[in-house]
N, C-alpha and C positions, 0 to 999 in steps of 0.2 A: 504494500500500500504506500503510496507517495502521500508525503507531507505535507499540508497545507496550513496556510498564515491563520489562524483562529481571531477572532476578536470581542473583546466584550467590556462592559463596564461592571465595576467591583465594586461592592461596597465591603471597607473594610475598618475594625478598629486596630489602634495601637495594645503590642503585648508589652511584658516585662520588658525592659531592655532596648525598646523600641524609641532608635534615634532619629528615626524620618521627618514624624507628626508631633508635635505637640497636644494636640486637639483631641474630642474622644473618639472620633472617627473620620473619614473619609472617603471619596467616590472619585476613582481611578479608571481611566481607560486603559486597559491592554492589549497586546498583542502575542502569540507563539504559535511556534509551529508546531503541530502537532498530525499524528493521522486521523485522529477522529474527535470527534466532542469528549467523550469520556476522558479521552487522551489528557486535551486540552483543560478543562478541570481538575484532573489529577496534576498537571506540569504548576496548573495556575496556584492551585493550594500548596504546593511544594516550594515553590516561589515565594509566596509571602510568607508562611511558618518561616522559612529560613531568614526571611526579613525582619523576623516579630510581629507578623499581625496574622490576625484571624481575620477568614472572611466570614463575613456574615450573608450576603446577596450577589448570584450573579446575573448579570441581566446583559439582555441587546447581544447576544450571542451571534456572530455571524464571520462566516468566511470573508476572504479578502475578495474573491468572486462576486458576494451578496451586496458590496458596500457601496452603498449610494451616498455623494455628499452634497448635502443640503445645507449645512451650516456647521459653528465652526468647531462643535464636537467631531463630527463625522474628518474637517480636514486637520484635527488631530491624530485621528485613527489613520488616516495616509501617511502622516510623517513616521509612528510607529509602524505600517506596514514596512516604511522603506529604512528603519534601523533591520529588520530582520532580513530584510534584501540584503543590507551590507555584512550579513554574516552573523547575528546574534541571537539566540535560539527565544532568549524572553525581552519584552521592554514595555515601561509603561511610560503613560502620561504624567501630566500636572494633576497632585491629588489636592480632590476639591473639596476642603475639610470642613467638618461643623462639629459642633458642643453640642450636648443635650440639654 
């Protein structure tokens, strides 16, 4: 099976240790390659655990194939597609953080 660019947006909070966010959470666009969705959720919660954060929500899940851009989330997810063009298996966006 060949691998294809995955996309989604994340919501996630900060763990122990966690020097990213100061905030109690945040809402992340990504990107990976993966061969399947499953794949892709498993690569993406392995990626953040390793970061210190828990995800809590994944949403807008879609191939680089599905990606329509409309505005200016969608031509975030293009510059992340073209970090994994130049060779990088994960990358995300600007996380767009809030307090409860």
């Amino acid at each position: 099976m060949n691998k294809k660019i995955w996309l989604a947006l994340v919501e996630v909070i900060p763990l122990e240790g966690n020097e990213f966010i100061t905030s109690d959470g945040a809402y992340v666009n990504v990107a990976c390659l993966a061969e399947s969705k499953s794949q892709f959720k498993s690569e993406l919660h392995s990626n953040f655990e390793r970061n210190k954060f828990k995800v809590l929500d994944i949403d807008d899940i879609e191939t680089e194939k599905s990606l329509i851009v409309t505005n200016a989330e969608n031509a975030e997810r293009l510059r992340l597609i073209d970090e994994i063009n130049e060779g990088y298996e994960f990358a995300w966006g600007t996380f767009y953080t809030f307090d409860r």
